[in-house]
C-alpha positions in Angstrom: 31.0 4.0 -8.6 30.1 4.4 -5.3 27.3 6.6 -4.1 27.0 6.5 -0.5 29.2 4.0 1.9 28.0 3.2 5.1 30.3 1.1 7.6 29.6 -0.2 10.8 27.0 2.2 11.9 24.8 1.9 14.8 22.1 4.0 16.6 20.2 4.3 20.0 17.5 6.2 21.2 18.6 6.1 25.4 19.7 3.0 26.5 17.5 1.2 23.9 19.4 0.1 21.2 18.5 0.4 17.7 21.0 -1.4 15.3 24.5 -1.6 15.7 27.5 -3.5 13.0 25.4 -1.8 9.5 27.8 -1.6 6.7 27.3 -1.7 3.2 27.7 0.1 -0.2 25.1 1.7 -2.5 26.0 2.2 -6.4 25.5 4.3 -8.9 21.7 2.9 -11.0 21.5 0.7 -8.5 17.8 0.1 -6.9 17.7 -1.0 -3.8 14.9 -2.5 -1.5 15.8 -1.6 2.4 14.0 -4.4 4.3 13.2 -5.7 7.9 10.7 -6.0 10.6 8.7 -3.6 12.5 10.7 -1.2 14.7 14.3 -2.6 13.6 15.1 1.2 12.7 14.9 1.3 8.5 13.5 5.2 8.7 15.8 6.1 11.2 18.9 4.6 9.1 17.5 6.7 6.0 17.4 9.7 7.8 21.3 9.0 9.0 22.4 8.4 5.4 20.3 11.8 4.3 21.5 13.9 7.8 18.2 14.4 9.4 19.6 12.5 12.4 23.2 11.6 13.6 24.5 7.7 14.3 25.8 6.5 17.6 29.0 4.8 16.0 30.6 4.5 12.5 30.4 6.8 9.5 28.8 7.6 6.4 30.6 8.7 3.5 29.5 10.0 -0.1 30.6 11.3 -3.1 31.4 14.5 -3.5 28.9 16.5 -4.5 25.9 13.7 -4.2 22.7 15.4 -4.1 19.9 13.4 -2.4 15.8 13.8 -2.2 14.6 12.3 0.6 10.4 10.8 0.7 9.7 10.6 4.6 6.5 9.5 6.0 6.0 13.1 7.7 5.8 16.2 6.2 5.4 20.3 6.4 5.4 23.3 4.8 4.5 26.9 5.4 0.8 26.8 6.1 -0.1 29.6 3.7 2.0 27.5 0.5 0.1 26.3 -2.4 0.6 22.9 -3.7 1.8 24.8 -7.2 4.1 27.0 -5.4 5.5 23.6 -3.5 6.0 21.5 -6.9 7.8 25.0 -8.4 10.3 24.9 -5.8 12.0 22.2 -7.2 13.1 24.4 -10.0 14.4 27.6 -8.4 17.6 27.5 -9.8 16.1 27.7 -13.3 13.8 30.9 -12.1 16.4 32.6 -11.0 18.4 32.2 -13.5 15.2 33.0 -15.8 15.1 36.9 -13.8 18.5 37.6 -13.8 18.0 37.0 -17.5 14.9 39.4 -17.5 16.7 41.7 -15.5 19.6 41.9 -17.8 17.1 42.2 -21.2 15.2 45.1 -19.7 19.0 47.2 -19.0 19.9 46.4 -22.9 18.2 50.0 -23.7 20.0 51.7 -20.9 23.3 50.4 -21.7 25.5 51.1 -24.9 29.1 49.9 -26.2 31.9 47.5 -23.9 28.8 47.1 -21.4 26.4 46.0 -23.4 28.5 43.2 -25.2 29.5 42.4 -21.6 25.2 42.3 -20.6 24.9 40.2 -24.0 28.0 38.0 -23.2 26.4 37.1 -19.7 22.8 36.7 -21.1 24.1 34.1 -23.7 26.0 32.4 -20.7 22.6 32.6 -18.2 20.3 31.3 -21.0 22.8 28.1 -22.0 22.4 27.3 -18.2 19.0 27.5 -18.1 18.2 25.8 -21.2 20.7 22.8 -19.8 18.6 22.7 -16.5 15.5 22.2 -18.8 13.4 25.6 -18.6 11.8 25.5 -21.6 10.5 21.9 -20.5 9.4 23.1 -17.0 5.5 22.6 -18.0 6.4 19.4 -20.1 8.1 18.2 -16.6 5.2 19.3 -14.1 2.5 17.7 -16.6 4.3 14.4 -16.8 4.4 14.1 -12.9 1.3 15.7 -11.5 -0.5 13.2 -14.2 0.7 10.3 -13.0 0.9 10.6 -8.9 -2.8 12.4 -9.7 -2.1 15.9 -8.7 -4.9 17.6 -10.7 -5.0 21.2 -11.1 -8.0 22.2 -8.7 -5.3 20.6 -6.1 -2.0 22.5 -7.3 -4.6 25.8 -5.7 -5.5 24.6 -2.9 -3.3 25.0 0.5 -0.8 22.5 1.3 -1.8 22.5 4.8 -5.0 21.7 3.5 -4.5 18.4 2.1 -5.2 14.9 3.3 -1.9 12.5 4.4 -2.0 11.0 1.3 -2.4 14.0 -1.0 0.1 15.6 0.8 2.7 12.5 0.1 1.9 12.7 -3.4 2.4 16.3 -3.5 6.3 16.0 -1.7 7.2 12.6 -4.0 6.0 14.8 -7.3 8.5 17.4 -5.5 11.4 15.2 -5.3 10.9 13.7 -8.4 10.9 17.0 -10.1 14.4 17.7 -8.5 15.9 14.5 -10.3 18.7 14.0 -7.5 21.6 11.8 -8.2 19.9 9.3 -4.9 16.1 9.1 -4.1 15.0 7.9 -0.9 11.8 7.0 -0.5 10.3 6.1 2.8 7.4 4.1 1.6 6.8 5.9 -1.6 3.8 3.6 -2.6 1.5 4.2 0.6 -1.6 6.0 -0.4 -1.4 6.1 -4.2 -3.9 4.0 -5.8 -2.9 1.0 -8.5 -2.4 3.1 -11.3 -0.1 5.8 -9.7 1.9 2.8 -8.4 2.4 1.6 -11.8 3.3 4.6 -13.2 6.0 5.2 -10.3 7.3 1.5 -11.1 7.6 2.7 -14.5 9.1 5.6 -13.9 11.7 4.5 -11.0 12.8 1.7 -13.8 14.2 4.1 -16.4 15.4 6.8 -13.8 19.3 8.0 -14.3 20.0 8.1 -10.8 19.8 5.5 -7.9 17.2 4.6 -5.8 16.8 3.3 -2.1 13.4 2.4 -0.8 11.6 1.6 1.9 8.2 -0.5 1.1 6.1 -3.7 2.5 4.7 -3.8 -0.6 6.0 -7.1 -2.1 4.9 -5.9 -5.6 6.5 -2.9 -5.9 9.4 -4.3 -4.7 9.4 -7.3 -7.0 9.1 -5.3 -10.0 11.5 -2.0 -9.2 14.3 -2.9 -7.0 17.7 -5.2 -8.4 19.3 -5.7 -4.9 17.5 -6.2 -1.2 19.5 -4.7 2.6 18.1 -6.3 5.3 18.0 -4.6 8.7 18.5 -6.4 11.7 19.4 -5.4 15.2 22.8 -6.7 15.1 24.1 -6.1 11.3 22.8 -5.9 7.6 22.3 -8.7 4.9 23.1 -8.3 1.2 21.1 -9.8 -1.2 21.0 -9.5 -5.2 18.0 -9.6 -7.3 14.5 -8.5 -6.3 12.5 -9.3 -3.1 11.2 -12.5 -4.7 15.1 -13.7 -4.9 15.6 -12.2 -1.6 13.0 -14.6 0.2 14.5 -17.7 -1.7 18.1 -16.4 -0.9 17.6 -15.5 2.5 16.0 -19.1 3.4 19.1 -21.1 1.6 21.4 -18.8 3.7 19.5 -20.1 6.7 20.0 -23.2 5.8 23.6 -23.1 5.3 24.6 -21.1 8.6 22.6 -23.7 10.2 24.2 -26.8 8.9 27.9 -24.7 9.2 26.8 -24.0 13.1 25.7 -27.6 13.5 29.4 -28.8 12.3 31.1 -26.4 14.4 29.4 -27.9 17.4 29.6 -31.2 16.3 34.1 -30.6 16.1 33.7 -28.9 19.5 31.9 -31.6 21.2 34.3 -34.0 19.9 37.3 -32.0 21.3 35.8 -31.9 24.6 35.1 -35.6 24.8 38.8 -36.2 23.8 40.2 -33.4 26.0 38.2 -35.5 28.7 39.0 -39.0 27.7 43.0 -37.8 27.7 42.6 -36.9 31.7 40.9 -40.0 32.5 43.8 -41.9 30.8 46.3 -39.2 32.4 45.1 -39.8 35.8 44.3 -43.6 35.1 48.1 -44.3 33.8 49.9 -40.8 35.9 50.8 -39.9 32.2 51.8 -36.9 31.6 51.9 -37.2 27.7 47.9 -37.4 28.1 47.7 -34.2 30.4 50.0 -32.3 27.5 48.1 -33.9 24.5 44.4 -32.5 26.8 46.0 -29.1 27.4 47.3 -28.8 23.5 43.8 -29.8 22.6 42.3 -27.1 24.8 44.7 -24.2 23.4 43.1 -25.3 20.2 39.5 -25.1 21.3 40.1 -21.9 22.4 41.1 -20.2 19.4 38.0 -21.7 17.5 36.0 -18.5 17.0 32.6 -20.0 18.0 29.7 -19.4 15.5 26.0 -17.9 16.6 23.4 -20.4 16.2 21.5 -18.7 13.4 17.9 -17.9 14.7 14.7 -18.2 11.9 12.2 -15.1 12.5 10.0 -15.5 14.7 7.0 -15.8 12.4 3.7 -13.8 13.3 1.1 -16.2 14.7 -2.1 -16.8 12.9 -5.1 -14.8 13.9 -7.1 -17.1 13.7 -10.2 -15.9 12.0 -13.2 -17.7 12.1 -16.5 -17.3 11.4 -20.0 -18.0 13.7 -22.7 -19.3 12.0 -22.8 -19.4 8.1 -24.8 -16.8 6.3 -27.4 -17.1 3.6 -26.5 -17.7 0.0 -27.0 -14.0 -0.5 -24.6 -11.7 1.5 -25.2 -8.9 0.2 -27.3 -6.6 -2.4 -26.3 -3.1 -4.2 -29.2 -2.1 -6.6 -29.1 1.0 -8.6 -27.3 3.1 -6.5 -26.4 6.5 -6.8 -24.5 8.6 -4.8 -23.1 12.5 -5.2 -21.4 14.9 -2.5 -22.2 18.1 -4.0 -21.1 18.5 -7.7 -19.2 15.4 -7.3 -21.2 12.3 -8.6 -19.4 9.1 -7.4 -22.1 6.3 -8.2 -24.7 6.1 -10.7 -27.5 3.2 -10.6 -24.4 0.9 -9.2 -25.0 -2.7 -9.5 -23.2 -5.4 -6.9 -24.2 -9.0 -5.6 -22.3 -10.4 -3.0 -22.9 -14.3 -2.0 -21.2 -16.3 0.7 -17.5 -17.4 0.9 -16.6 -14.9 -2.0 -13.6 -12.7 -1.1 -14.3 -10.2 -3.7 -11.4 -6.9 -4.0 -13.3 -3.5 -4.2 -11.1 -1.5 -6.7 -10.9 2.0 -7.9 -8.7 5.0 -8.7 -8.4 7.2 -5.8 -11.5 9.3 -5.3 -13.8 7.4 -7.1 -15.9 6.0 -3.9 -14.5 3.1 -2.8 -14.4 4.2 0.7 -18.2 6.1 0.4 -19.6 2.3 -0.7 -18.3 0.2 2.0 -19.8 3.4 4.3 -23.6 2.6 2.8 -23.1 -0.9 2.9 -22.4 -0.8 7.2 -25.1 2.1 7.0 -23.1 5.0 8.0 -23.3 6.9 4.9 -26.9 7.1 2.9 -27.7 6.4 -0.7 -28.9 9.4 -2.8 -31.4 6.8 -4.5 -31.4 2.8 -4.5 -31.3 0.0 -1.9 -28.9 -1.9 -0.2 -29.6 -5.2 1.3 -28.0 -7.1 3.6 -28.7 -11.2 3.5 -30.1 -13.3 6.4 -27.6 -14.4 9.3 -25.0 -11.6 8.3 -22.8 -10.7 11.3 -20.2 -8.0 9.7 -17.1 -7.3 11.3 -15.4 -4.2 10.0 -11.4 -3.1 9.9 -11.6 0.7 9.4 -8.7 2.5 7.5 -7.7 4.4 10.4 -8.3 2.2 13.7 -9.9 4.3 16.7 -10.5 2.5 19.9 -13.4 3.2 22.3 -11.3 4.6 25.1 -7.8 4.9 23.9 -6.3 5.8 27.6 -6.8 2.2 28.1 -4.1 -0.2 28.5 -4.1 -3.2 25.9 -4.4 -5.9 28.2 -7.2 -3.8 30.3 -8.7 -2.7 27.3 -9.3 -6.6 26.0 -9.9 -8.0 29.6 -13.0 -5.4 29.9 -14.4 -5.6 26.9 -14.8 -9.3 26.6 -14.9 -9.8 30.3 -12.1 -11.9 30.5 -9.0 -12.7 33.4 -6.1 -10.6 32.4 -4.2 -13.9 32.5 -6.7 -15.0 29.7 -6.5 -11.4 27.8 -2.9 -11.6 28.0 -2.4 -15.5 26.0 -4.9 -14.2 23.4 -2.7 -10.9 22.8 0.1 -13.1 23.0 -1.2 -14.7 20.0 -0.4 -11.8 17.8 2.6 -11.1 19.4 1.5 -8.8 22.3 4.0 -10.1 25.1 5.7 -9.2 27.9 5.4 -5.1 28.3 3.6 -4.7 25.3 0.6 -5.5 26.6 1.0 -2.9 29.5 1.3 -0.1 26.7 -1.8 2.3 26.2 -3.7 2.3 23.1 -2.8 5.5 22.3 0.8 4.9 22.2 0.5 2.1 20.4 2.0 2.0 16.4 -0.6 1.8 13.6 0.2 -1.7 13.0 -0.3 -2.5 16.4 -3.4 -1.2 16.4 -4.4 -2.7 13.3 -3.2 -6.6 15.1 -5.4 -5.5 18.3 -8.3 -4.7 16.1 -7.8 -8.1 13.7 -7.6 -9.8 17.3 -11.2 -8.4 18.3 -12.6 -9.5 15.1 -11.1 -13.3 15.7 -12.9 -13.0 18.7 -15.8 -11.8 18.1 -16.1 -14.4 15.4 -18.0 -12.5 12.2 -19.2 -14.3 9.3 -18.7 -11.6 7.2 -15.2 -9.6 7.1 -15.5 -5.6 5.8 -11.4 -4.5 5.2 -10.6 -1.1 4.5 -7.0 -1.2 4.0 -6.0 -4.6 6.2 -2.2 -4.4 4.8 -1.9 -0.8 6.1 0.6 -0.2 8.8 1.5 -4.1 8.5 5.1 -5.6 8.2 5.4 -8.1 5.7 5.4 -10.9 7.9 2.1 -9.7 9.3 0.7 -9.4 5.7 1.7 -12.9 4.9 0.1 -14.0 7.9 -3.3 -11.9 7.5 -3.3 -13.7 3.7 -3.2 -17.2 4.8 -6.3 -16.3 7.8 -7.9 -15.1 5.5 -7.6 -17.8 2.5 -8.6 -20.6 5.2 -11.7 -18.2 6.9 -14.8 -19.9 6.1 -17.0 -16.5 6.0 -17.0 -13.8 3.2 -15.0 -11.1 2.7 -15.4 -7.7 0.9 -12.4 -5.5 0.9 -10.2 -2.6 -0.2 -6.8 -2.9 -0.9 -3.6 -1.2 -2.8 -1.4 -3.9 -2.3 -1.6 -6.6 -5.4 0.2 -9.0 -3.8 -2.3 -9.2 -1.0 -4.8 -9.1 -3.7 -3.5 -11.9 -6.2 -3.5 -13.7 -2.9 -6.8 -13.4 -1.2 -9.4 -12.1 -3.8 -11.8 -14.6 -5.5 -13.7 -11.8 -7.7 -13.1 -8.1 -8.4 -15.3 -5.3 -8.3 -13.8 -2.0 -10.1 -15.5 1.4 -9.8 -15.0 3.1 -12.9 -16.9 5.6 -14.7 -19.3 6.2 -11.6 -20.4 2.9 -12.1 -19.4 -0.8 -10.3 -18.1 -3.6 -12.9 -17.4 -6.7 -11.7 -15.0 -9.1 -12.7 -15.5 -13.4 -11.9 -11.7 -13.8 -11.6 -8.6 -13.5 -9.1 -6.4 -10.3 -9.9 -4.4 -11.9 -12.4 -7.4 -12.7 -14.3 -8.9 -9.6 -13.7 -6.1 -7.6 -15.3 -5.6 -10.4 -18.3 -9.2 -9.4 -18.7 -9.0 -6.1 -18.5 -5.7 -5.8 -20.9 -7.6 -8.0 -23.5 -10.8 -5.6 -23.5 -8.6 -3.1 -24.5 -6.3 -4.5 -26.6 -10.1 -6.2 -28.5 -11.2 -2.5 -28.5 -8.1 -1.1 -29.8 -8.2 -3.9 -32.5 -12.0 -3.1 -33.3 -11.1 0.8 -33.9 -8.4 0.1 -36.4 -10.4 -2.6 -37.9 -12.8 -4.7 -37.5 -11.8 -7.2 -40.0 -9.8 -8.9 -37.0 -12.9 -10.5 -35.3 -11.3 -13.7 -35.8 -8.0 -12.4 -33.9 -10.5 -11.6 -31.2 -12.0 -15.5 -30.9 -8.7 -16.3 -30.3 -7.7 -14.2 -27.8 -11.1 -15.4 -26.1 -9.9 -18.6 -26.3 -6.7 -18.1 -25.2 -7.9 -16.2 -22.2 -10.6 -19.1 -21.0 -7.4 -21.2 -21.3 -5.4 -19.2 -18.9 -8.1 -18.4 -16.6 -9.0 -22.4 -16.3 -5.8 -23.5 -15.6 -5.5 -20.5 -12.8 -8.5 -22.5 -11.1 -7.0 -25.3 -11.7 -4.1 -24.8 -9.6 -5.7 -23.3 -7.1 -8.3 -26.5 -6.8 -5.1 -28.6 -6.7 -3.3 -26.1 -4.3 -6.5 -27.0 -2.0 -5.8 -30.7 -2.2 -2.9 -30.5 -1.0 -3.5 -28.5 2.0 -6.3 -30.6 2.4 -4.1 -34.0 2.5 -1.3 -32.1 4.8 -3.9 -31.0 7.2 -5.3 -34.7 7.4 -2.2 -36.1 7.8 -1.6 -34.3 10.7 -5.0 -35.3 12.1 -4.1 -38.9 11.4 -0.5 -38.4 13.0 -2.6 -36.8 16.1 -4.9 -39.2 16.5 -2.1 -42.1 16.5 -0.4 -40.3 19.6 -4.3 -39.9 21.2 -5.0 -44.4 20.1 -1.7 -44.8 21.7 -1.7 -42.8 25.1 -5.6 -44.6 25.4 -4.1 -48.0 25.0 -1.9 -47.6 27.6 -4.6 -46.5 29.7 -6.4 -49.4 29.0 -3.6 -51.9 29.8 -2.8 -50.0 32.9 -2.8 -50.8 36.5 -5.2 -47.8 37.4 -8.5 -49.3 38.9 -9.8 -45.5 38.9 -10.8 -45.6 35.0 -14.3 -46.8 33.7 -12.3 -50.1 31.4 -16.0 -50.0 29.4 -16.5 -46.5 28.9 -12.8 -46.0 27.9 -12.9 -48.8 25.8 -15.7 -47.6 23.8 -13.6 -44.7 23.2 -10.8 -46.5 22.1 -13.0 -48.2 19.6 -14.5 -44.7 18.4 -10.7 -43.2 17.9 -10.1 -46.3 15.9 -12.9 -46.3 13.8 -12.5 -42.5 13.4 -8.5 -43.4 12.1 -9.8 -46.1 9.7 -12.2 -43.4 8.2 -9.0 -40.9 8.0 -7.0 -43.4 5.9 -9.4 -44.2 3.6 -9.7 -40.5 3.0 -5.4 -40.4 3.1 -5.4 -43.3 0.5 -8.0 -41.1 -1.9 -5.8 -38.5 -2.0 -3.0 -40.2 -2.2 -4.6 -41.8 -5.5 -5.7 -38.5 -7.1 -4.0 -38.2 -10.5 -4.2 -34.1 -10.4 -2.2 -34.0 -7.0 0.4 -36.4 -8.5 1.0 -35.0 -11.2 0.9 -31.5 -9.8 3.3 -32.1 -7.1 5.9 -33.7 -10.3 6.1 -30.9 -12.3 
């Protein structure tokens, strides 16, 4: 059954369009991931579907009587509302229904005879309804949701105007949820809820009754909740089925094909036109005017060919280039026996946590436990109740904040970056162009700039500034996926070490080395990627679950040991082997580089021009040469490494 229909829908804001051609269908169960760049309008289109705002051109039908909870990224209430009072509003129906009941139990005493079998009648009738619509399971309801988005009860008293952004989101999804509407849509339902409330909300979204659309950059969530992927573009909208993993596959083939479908077209057309052309040269060569017909019939027939678009790839977000300045000692970095409280709330007690160069090392934790408050000690802004913290020798830290503030935000970007590196603006403007600042972007002040544009700006300083030692608090924030994927590979090549807190697993499985959890006011630390970290983590539990119940299973144990070392050294494995090969590509681009350079010096050398220095250029050749015999000794190496054969044949 269809839920919602939307067909060819577009949307401006002035002269600027938005989108324009979106059409598409949304099911009934069906979970759907709503997907695109930056700024292509996927909020705005979920505010259409839900009537916040009105479309340009086309329509939007549903079914009768659809009712739809809608997540946006903003959101108010009455300033005086409690967070209770917020959550109870989802079930006004039942207390209503619950004090006309009251009413009608308090009036038996008054009322005798026909009336009272008619008041007894109707309370029968009120209480089926409100036992259908669940009041006797309003507590049962409230405790299941404010447990897993981590709504505790000294929260449900305080104000809702009160809260922090992301308290405040959690607060209005536990609303929604509560509602059970036949359609949720969530505008980035994931953002500030830490791993575990994400987990439960995939768990949850997976067995709801309803359907679901969503809006999310996080590849994870996606991945693991959504069976069918939209994706927005300016011009129309792309169906895919399966989950965002499929999508990325599916999308690539469909490339492919347009492409090689485009590339016949043209190939057909140009060989109409040469024989269009060839028949007036014969035509006027013979004054045939069976060759001028035959050119015009062929030209009828060009003309109806409904010429394809060449399909464009995305343009892909640059690198940004991170690099580092001078290495750093062994030892980055030293927490000993740390402690930290605000009040009544302690956060850390005699915290342990070594740090040593080229780790890239994930800083985990549910929300509130102090992940933040640690990275604040560690760049000194925040002090210890009791312990030390030592940074090691040469350690230049360059720090991404959660929320990105800029000296003087009244500045223009490109002025901004020109001044504070003392730069041309024709310089500042190529290195903003290198993370896709162009044209009037870079004319826009920094206060009107997006989060993720700010976040990009910042990451561009740090590039610049080149620190050996990267401190991220929330780098995936306010990114588009393409920018995340981008960040990932920086920072998997950056040569310096990185310590950094993150939400998004998929940026974590990617870019973290070790993880360090904060649990139980203390730091443990984990030698492993994420998906060692949580094999880990699931066996320790599982091992104490199986040491409760008995410990006549030691043996079990040994082998799940066993099993886990397996797992974990075939993860490193791959990755060494995964290193190989980026090694071997990388030098075979160096080789395929320094060919072009031997070449372009050789016929320099053989030249007429009595300007160069024939010795001194010589020399050089002889160096480049030398240099390229070096390279293919290294080429043939790893060319004859068994692991990278065998690796790349499986």
């Amino acid at each position: 059954m269809i839920e919602i229909g939307v067909s060819n829908l577009g949307k401006s804001f002035g002269v600027d369009k938005i989108f324009e051609n979106i059409t598409f269908d949304i099911k009934d169960k069906e979970r759907v991931g709503l997907v695109g760049k930056n700024g292509v309008g996927k909020s705005t289109l979920m505010k259409i579907i839900c009537g916040v705002e009105e479309a340009a051109s086309g329509q939007i039908s549903k079914r009768k009587g659809l009712k739809i909870g809608y997540l946006e990224q903003m959101h108010s209430f009455h300033d005086g509302m409690l967070v209770k009072d917020i959550l109870k509003l989802s079930f006004s129906d039942i207390y209503n229904i619950e004090a006309e009941m009251n009413t009608l139990q308090k009036s038996f005493d008054n009322i005798k005879d026909e009336k009272l079998e008619q008041a007894v009648k109707k309370f029968s009738l009120l209480h089926d309804s409100y036992e259908a619509l669940g009041g006797y399971r309003i507590k049962e309801k409230l405790d299941k949701i404010t447990i897993g988005l981590d709504i505790p009860d000294k929260m449900q008293q305080n104000k809702f105007c009160a809260l922090s952004g992301g308290e405040k989101t959690r607060v209005v999804l536990g609303k929604i949820l509560l509602e059970n509407p036949d359609v949720l849509l969530l505008d980035e339902p994931s953002n500030h809820l830490d791993i575990k409330s994400v987990e439960w909300l995939e768990d949850y979204l997976n067995t709801y009754e309803g359907t679901v659309v969503i809006i999310s950059h996080d590849r994870y969530f996606l991945d693991r909740v959504v069976n069918r992927i939209i994706e927005l573009s300016s011009d129309g909208a792309y169906i895919y089925n399966g989950n965002y993993s499929k999508y990325v596959v599916e999308k690539e083939l469909r490339f492919l094909q347009e492409l090689k479908e485009y590339e016949n077209q043209q190939r057909k057309i140009k060989k109409m036109e040469d024989q269009i052309q060839q028949y007036r040269i014969w035509g006027a060569m013979r004054d045939s005017e069976k060759m001028y017909k035959r050119a015009k019939e062929l030209e009828k027939r060009l003309e109806k060919i409904d010429e394809l678009k060449k399909p464009i790839k995305d343009k892909k977000v640059k690198s940004f280039a991170l690099n580092s300045s001078e290495r750093t000692g062994r030892i980055v970095l030293e927490i000993n026996e740390v402690s930290k409280s605000f009040g009544e709330k302690n956060l850390l007690t005699d915290a342990n946590l070594s740090v040593y160069y080229k780790d890239s090392i994930a800083i985990l934790g549910e929300n509130g436990t102090g992940k933040s408050t640690l990275i604040k000690m560690v760049l000194n802004e925040t002090p210890c109740d009791s312990g030390k913290i030592r940074l090691g020798s040469k350690v230049n830290i360059g720090y991404l904040p959660q929320d990105v503030v800029f000296e003087d935000e009244s500045m223009k970007v490109v002025d901004y970056f020109s001044y504070k590196y003392s730069i041309s603006i024709s310089e500042a403007r190529n290195e903003l162009a290198k993370i896709l600042f162009t044209e009037d972007d870079v004319y826009k002040k920094i206060n009107n700039l997006s989060g993720g544009e700010k976040t990009r700006l910042k990451l561009l300083t740090l590039m610049y500034e080149k620190s050996n030692v990267l401190i991220l608090d929330e780098p995936t924030n306010h990114l588009d996926i393409d920018s995340r994927e981008s960040l990932e590979e920086d920072l998997i090549n950056y040569e310096g070490t990185i310590i950094f807190i993150s939400h998004d697993r998929y940026f974590i499985d990617k870019v973290a080395t070790r993880v360090a959890e904060i649990e139980n006011k203390t730091i443990n630390v984990y030698d492993y990627d994420y998906e060692g970290y949580k094999y880990e983590k699931s066996k320790i539990q599982n091992m104490m679950l199986e040491q409760e119940n008995s410990s006549s299973e030691l043996k079990d144990v040994k082998m799940i040991s066993q099993s886990k070392e397996d797992y974990l050294r075939k993860k490193e494995d791959i990755k060494r082997i995964e290193k190989k090969k980026r090694d071997l590509k990388k030098l075979e681009e160096k080789i395929m580089q320094l060919e072009e350079d031997i070449k372009a010096q050789e016929q320099l050398l053989y030249s007429e021009n009595n300007d160069i220095n024939v010795n001194s250029e010589y020399e050089k050749h002889v160096k480049l040469k030398e240099e390229l015999n070096h390279m293919y000794k290294e080429l043939d190496e790893l060319y004859e490494d068994d692991e990278i054969i065998e690796y790349s044949n499986n």
